[in-house]
VMD Tcl script that builds the backbone (N, CA, C; Angstrom):
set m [mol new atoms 405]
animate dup $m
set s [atomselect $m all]
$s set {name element resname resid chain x y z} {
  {N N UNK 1 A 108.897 33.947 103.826}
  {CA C UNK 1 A 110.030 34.567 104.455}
  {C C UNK 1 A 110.246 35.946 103.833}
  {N N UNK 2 A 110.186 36.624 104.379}
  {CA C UNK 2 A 110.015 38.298 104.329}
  {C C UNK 2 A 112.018 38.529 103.627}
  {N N UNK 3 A 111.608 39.193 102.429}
  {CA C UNK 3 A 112.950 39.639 101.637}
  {C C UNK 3 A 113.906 40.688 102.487}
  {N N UNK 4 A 115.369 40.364 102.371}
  {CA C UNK 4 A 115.767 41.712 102.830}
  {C C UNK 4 A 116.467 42.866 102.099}
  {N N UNK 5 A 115.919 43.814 102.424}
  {CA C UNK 5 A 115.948 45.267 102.154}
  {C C UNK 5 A 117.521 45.476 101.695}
  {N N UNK 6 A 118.217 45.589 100.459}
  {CA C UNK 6 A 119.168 45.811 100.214}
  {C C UNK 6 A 119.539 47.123 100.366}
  {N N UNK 7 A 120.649 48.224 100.057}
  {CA C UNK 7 A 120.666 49.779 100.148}
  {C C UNK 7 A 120.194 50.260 99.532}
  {N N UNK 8 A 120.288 49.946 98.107}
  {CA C UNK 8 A 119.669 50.555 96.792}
  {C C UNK 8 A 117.798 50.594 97.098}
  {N N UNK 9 A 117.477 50.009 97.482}
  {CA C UNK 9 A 116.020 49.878 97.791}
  {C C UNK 9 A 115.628 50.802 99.247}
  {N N UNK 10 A 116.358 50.895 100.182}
  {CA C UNK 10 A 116.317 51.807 101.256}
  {C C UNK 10 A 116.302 53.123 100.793}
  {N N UNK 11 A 117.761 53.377 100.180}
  {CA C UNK 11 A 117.794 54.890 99.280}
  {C C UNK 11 A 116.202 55.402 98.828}
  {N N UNK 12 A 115.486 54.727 98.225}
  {CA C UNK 12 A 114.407 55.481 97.603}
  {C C UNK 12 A 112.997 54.932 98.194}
  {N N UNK 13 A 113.420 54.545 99.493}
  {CA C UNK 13 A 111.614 54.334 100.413}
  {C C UNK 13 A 111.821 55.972 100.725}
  {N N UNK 14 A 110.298 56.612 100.723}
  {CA C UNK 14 A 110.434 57.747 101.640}
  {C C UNK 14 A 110.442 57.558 102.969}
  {N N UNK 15 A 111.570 58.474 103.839}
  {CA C UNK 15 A 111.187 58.496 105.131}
  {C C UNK 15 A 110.589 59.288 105.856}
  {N N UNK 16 A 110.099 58.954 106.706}
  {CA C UNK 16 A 108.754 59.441 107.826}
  {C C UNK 16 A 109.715 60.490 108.756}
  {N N UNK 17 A 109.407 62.329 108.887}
  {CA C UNK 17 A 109.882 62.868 110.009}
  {C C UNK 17 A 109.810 62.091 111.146}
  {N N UNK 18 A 110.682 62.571 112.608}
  {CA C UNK 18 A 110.288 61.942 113.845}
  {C C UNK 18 A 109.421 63.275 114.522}
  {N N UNK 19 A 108.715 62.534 115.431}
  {CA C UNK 19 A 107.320 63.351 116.021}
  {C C UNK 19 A 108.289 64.472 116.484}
  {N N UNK 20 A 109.262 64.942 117.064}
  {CA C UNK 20 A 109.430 65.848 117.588}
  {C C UNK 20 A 110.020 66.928 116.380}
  {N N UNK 21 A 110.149 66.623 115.624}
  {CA C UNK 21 A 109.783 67.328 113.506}
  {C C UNK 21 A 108.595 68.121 113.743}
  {N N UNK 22 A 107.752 67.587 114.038}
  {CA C UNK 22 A 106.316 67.853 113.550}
  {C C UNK 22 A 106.094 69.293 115.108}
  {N N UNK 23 A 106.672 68.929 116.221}
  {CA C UNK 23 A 106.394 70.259 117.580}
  {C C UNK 23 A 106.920 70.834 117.308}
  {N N UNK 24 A 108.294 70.933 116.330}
  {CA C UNK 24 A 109.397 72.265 116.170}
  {C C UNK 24 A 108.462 72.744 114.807}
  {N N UNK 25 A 107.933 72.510 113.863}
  {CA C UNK 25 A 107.387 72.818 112.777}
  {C C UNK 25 A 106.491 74.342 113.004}
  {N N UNK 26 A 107.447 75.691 112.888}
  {CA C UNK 26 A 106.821 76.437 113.097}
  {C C UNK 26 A 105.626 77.113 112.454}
  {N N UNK 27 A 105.749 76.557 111.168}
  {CA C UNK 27 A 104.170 76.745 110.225}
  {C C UNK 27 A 102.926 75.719 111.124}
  {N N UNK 28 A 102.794 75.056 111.568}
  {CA C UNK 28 A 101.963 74.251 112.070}
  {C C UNK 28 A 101.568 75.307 113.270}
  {N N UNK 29 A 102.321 75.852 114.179}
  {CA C UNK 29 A 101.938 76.555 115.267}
  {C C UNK 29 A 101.567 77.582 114.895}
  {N N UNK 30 A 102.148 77.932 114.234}
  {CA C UNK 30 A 101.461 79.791 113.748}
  {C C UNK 30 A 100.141 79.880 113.043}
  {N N UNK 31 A 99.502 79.129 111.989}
  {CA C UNK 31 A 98.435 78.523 111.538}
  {C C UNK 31 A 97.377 78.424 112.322}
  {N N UNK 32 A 98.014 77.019 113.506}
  {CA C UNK 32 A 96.989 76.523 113.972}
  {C C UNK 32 A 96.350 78.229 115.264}
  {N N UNK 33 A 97.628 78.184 115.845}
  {CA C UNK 33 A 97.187 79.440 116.822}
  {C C UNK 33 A 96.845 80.693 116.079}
  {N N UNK 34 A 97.098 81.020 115.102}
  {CA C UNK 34 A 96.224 82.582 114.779}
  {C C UNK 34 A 94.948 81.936 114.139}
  {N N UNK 35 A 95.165 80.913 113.704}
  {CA C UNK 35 A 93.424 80.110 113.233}
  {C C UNK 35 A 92.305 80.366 114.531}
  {N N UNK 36 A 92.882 80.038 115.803}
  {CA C UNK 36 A 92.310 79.342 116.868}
  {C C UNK 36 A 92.193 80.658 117.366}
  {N N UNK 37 A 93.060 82.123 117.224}
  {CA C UNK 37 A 92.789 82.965 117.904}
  {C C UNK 37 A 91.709 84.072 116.646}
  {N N UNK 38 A 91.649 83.563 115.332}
  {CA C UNK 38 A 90.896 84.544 114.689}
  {C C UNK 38 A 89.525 83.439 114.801}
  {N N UNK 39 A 89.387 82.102 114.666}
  {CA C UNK 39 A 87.641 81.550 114.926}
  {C C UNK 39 A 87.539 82.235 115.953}
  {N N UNK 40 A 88.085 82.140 117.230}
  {CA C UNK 40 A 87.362 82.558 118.562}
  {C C UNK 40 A 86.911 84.380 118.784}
  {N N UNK 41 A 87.663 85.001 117.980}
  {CA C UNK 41 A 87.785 86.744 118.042}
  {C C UNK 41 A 86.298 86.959 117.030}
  {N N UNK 42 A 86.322 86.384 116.204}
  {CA C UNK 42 A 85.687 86.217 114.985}
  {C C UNK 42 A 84.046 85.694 115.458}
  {N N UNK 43 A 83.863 84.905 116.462}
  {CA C UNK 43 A 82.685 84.680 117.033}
  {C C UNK 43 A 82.126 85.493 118.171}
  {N N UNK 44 A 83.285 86.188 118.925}
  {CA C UNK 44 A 83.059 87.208 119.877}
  {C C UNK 44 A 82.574 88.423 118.962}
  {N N UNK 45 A 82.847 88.773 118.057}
  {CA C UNK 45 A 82.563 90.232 117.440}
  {C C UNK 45 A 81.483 89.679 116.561}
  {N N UNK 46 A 80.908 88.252 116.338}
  {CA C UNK 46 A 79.719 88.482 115.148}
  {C C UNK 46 A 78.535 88.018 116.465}
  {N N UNK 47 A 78.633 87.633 117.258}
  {CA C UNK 47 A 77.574 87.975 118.212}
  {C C UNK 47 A 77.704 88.808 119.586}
  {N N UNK 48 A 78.813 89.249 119.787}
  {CA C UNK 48 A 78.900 90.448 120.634}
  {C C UNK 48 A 79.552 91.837 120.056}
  {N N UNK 49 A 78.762 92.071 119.081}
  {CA C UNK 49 A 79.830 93.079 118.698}
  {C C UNK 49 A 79.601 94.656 118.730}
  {N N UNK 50 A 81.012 95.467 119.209}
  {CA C UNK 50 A 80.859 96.364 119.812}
  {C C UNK 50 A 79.835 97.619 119.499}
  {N N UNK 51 A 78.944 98.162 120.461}
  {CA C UNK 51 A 77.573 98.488 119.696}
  {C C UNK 51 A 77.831 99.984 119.237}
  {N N UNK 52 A 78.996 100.814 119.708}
  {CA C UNK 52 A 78.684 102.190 119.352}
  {C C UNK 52 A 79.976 102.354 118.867}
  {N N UNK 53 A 80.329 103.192 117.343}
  {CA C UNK 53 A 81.507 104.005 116.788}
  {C C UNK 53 A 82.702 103.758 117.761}
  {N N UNK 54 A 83.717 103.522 117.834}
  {CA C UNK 54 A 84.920 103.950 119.025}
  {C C UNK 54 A 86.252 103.351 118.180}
  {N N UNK 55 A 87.228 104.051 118.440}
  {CA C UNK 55 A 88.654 103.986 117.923}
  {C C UNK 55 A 89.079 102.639 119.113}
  {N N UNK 56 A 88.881 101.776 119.749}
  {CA C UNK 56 A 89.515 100.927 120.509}
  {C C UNK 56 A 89.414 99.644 120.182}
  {N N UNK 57 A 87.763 99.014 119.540}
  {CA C UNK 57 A 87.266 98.113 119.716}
  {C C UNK 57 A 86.508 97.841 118.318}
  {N N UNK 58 A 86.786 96.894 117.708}
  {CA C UNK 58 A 85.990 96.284 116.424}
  {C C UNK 58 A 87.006 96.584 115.446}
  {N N UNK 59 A 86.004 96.268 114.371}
  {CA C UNK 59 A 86.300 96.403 112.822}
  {C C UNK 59 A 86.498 97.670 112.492}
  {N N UNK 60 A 87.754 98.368 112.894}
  {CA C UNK 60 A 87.895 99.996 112.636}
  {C C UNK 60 A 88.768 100.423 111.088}
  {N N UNK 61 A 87.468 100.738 110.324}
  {CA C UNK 61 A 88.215 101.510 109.012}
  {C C UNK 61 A 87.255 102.487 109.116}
  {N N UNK 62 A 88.015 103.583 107.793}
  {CA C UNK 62 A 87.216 104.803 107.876}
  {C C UNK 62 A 85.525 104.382 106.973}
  {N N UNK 63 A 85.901 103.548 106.320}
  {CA C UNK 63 A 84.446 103.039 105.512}
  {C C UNK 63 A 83.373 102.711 106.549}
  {N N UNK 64 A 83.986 101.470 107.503}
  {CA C UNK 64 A 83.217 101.172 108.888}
  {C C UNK 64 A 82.424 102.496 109.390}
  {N N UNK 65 A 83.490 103.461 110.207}
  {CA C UNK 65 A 83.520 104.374 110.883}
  {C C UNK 65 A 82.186 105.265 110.068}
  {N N UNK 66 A 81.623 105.065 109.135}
  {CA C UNK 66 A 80.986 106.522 108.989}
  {C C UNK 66 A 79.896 106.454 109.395}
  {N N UNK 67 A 78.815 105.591 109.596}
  {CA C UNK 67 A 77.673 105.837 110.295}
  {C C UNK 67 A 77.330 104.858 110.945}
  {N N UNK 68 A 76.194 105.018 111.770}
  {CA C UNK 68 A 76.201 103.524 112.737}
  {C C UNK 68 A 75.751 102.634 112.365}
  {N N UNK 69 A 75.120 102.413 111.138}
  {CA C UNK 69 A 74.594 101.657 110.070}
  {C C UNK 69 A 75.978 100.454 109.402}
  {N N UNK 70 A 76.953 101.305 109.105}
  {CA C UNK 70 A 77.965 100.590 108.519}
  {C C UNK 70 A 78.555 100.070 109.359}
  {N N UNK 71 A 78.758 100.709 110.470}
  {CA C UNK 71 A 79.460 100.236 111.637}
  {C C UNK 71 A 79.064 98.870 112.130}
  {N N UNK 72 A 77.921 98.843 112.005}
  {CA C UNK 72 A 76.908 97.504 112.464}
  {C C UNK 72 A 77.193 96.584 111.707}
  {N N UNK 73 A 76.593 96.809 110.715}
  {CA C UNK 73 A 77.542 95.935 109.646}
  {C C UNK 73 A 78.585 95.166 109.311}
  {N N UNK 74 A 79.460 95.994 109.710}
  {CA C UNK 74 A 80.783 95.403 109.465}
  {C C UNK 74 A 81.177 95.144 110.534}
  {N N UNK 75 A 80.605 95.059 112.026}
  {CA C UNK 75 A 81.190 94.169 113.413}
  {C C UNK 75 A 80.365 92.760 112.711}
  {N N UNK 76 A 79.545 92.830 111.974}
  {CA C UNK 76 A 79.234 91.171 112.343}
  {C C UNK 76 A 79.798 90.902 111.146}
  {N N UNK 77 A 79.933 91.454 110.164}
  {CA C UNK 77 A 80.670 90.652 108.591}
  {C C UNK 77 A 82.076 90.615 108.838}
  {N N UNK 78 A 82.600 91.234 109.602}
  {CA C UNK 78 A 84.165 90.661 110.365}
  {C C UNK 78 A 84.020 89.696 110.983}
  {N N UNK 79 A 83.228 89.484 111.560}
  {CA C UNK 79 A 83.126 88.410 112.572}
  {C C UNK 79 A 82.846 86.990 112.275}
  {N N UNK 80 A 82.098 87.086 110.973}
  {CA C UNK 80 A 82.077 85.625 109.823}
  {C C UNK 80 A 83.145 85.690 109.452}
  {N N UNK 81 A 83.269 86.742 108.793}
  {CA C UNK 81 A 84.669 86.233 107.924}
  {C C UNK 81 A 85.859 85.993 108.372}
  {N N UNK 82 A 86.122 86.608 109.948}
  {CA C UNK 82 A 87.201 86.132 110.329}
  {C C UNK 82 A 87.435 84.881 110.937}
  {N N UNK 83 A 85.751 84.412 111.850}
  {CA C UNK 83 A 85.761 82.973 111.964}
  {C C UNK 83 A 86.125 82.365 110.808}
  {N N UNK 84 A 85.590 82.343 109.485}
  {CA C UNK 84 A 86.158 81.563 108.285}
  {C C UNK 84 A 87.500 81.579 108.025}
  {N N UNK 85 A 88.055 82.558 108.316}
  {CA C UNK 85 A 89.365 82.254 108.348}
  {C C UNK 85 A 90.157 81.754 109.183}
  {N N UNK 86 A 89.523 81.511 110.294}
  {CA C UNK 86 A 90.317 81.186 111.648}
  {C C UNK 86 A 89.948 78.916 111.797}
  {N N UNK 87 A 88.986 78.853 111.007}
  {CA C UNK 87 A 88.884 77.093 109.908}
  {C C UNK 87 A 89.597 77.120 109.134}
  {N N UNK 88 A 89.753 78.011 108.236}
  {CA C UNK 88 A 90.754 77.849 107.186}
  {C C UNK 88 A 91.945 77.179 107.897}
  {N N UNK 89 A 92.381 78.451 108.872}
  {CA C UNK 89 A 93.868 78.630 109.034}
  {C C UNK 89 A 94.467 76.911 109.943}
  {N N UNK 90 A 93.468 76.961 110.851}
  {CA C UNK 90 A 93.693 75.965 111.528}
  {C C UNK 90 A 93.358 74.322 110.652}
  {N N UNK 91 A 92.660 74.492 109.427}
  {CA C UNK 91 A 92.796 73.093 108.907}
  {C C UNK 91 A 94.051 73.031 108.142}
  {N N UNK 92 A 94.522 74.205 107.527}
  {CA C UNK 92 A 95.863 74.541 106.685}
  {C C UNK 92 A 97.083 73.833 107.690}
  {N N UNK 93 A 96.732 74.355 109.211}
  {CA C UNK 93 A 97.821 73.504 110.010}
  {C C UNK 93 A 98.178 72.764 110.329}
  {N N UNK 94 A 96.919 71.947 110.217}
  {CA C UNK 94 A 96.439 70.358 110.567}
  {C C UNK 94 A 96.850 69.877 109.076}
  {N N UNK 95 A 96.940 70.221 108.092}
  {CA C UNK 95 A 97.436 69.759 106.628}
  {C C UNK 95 A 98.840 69.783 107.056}
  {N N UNK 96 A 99.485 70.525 107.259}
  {CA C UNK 96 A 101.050 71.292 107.265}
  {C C UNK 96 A 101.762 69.949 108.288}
  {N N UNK 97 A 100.849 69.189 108.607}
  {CA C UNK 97 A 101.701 68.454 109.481}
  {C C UNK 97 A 102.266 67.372 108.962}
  {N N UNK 98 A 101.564 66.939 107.416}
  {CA C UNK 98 A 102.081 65.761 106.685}
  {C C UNK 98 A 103.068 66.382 105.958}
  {N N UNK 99 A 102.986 67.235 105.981}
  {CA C UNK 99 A 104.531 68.104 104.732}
  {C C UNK 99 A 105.915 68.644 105.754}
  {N N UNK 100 A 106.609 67.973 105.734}
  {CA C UNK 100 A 107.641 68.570 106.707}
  {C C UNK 100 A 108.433 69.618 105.604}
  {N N UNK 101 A 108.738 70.716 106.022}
  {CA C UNK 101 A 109.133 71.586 105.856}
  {C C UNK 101 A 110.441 71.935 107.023}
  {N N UNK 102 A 111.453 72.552 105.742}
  {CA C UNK 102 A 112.765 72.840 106.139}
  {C C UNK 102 A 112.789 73.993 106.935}
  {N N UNK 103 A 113.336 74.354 108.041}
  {CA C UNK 103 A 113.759 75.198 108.717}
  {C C UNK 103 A 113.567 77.235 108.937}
  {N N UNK 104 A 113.885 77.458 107.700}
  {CA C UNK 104 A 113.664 78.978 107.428}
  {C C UNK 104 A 112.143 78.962 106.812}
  {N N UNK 105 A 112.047 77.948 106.139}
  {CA C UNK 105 A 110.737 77.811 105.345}
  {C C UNK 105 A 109.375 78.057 106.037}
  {N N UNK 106 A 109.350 77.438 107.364}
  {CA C UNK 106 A 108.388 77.012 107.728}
  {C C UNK 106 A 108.031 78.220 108.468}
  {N N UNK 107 A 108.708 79.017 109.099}
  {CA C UNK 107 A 108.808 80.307 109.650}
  {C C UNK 107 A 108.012 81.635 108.408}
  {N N UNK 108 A 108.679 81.246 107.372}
  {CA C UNK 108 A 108.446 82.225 105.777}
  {C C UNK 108 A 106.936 81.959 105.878}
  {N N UNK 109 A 106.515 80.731 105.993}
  {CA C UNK 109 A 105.363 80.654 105.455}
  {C C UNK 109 A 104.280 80.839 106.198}
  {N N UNK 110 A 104.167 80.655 107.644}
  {CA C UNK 110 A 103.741 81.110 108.502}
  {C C UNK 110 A 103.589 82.453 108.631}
  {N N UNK 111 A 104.769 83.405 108.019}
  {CA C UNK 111 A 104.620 84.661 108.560}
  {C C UNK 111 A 103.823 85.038 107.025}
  {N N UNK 112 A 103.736 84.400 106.180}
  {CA C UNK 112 A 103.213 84.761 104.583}
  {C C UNK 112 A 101.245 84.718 104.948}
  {N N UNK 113 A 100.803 83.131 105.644}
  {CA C UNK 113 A 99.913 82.775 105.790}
  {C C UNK 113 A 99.191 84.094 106.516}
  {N N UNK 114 A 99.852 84.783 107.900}
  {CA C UNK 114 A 99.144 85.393 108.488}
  {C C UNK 114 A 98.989 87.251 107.559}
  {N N UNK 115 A 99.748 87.478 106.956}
  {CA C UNK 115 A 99.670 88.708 106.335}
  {C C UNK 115 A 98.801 88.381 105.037}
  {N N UNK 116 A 98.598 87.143 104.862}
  {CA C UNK 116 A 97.704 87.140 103.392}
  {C C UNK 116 A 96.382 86.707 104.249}
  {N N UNK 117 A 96.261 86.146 105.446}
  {CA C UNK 117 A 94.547 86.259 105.678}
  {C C UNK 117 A 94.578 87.447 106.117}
  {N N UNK 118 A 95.196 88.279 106.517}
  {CA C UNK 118 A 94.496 89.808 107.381}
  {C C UNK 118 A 94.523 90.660 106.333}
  {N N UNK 119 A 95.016 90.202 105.008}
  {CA C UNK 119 A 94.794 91.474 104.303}
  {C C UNK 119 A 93.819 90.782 103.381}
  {N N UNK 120 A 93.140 89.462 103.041}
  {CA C UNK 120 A 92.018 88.958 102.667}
  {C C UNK 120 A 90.888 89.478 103.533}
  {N N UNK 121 A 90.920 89.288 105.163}
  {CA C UNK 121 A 90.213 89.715 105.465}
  {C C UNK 121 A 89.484 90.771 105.535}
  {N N UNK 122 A 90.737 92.284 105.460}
  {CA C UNK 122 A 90.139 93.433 104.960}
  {C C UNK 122 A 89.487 93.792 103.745}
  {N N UNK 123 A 90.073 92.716 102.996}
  {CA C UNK 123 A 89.933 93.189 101.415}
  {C C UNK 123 A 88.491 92.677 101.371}
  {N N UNK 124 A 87.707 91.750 102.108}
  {CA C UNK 124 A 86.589 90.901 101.884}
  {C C UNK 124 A 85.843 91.914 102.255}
  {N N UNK 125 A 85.754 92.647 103.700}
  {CA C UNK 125 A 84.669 93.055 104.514}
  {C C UNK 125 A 84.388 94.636 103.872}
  {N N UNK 126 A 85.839 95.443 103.252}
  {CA C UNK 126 A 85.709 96.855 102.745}
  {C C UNK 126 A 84.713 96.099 101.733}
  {N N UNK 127 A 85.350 95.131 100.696}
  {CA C UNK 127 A 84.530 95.359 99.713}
  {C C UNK 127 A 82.965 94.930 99.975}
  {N N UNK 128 A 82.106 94.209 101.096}
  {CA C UNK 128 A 80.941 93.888 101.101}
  {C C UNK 128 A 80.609 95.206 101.733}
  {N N UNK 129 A 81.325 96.102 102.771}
  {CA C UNK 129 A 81.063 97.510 102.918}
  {C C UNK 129 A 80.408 98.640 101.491}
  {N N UNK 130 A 81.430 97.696 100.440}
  {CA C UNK 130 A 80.901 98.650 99.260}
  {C C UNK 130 A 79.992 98.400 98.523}
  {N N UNK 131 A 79.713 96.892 98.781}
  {CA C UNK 131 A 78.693 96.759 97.665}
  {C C UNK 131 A 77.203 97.096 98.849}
  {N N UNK 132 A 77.539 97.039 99.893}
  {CA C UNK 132 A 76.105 97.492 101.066}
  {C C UNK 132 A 75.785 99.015 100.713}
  {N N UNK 133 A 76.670 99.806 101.125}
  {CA C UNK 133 A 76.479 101.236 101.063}
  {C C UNK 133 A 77.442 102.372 99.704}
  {N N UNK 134 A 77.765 101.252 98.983}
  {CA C UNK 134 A 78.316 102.606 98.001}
  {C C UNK 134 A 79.645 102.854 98.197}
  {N N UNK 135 A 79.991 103.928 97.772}
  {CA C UNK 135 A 81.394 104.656 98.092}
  {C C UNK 135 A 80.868 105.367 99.185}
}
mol reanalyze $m
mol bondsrecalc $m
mol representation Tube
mol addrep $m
């Protein structure tokens, strides 16, 4: 015969968010969708990537920009590395779903996640720019 659950013992079970916790959870969406939109951008530019110099399209820094050599270069080493980040981001979201997170938080961290991969990402591709061609 199964014991019953007094208060004192309720007080300290953890409880489980309800599923509709987990759709408002704005770290989970922001994650998963800039994950899902940097793998897919990230595979378009490391095998289609844009073939001549232009201010519109690709991996545009002035390091990129200087010859068509570097330029080449760095459309397809953006294009790994941003797919890698776009797994990252989206398994980080798929994690984020067992951690419920409070309200302002989840927003903070989402907007933290996406400014620390795009500036990883630059920071990755200048520097394999430098160790390819120098200053």
């Amino acid at each position: 015969m199964p014991k019953e659950s007094t208060s004192s013992e309720s007080k300290y079970r953890p409880q489980m968010a309800s599923f509709s916790f987990y759709l408002t959870n704005q770290f989970v969406w922001i994650s998963v969708s800039v994950g899902i939109v940097f793998f897919l951008v990230g595979r378009l530019m490391k095998n289609y990537p844009p073939p001549d110099i232009n201010g519109l399209a690709g991996y545009r820094t002035s390091r990129s920009m200087k010859n068509q050599e570097s330029w080449d270069f760095a459309q397809v080493e953006a294009g790994k590395k941003m797919s890698r980040f776009g797994k990252i981001g989206i398994l980080i979201g798929l994690i984020s779903l067992m951690i419920p997170l409070s309200d302002p938080w989840d927003l903070y961290l989402g907007m933290i996640w996406v400014l620390v991969s795009c500036s990883l990402l630059i920071y990755s591709v200048e520097k394999s720019l430098k160790q390819k061609f120098g200053k």
